[in-house]
C-alpha positions in Angstrom: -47.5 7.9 -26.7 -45.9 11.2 -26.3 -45.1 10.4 -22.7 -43.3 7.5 -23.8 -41.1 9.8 -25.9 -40.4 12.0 -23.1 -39.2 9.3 -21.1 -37.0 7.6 -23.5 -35.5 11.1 -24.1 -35.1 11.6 -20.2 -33.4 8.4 -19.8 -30.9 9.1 -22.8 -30.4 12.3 -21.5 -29.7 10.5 -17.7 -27.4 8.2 -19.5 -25.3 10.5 -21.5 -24.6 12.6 -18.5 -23.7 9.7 -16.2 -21.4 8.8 -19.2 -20.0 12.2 -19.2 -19.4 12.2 -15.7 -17.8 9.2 -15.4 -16.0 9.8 -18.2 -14.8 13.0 -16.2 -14.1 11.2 -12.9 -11.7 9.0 -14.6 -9.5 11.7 -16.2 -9.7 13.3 -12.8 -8.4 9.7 -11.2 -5.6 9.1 -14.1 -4.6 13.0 -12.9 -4.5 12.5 -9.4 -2.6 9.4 -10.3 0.1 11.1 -12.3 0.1 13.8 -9.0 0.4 11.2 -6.4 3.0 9.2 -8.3 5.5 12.2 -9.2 5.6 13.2 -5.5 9.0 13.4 -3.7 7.5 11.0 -1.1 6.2 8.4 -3.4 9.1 6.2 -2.9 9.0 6.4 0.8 5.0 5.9 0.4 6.0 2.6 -1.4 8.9 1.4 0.7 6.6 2.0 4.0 3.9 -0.5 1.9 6.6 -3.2 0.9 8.0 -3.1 4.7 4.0 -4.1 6.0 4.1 -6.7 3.1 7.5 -7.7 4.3 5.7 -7.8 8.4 2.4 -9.6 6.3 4.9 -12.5 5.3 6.3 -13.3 8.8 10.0 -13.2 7.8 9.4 -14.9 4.5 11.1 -11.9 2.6 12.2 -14.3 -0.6 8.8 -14.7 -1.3 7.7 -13.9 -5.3 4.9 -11.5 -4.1 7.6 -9.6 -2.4 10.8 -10.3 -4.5 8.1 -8.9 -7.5 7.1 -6.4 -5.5 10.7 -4.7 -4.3 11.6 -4.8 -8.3 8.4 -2.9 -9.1 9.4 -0.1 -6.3 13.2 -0.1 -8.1 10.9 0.9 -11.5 9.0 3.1 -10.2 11.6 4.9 -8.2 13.4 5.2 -11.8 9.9 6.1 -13.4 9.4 8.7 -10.7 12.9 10.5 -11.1 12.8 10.1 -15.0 9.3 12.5 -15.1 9.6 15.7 -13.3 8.2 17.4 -15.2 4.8 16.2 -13.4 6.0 17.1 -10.0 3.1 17.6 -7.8 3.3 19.5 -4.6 0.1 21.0 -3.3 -0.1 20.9 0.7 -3.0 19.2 0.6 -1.1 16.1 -1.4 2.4 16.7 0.7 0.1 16.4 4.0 -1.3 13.7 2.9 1.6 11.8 2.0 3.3 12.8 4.8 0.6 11.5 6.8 -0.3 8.1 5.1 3.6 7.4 5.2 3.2 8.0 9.0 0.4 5.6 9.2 1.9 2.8 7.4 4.8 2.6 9.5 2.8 2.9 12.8 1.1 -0.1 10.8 4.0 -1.8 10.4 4.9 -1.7 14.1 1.8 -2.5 15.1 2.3 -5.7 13.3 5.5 -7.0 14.3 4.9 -5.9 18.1 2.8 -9.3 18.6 5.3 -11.3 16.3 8.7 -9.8 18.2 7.2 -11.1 21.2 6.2 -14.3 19.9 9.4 -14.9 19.1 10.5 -14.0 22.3 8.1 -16.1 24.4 9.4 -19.2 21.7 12.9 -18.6 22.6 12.0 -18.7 26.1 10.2 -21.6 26.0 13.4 -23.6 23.7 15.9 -22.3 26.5 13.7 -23.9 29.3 13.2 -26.8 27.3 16.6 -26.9 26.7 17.7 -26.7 30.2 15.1 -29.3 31.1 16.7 -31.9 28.6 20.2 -30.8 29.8 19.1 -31.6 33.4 17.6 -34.7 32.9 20.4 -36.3 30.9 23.1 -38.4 33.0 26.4 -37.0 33.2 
């Protein structure tokens, strides 16, 4: 009986610290947050992720998704300036901006590397096409 006890008081205790520490990790997220979106490069961070959206939607760039998203970057960029006063800028976070700005536009011409020469390849293809109909058309 008094081993039950124990265990029910081990697994209260378990819960309330894996409570606690979640409870902790999300006020450490909703900081880092608040750091990562009051950084000087946080627009450029944004604009890099809505030009791969705008790459994502081969050309369709009156989309919603991305109409909806340029709006929300226009918000935030007046959210961003509007708060300074949780300006952020450890060299940890400024290298790591710096760096994942980097990598979304090496993404981004990654992307439309294969689709610029598509494109190409199609135009090719409709000039000979069109020189073949051209050709074969009596005077």
């Amino acid at each position: 009986m008094e081993v039950k006890k124990d265990e029910n008081s081990f697994l209260q205790n378990m819960k309330h610290e894996i409570n606690h520490n979640t409870e902790e990790e999300e006020e450490e997220n909703e900081i880092l947050k608040k750091r990562i979106s009051s950084h000087p490069l946080y627009g450029l961070l944004l604009h890099s992720h809505l030009s791969c959206l705008k790459v994502c939607s081969c050309g369709d760039f009156d989309s919603p998704e991305i109409t909806n998203t340029a709006d929300d970057l226009a918000l935030t960029k007046l959210s961003i300036h509007s708060d300074s006063s949780l300006e952020a800028t450890s060299s940890e976070l400024d290298q790591f901006m710096e760096a994942y700005c980097s990598t979304l536009r090496e993404l981004k011409e990654a992307m439309e590397k294969p689709l610029i020469e598509t494109h190409r390849f199609m135009d090719a293809v409709y000039t000979q096409l069109n020189d073949i109909v051209l050709s074969s058309s009596p005077p």
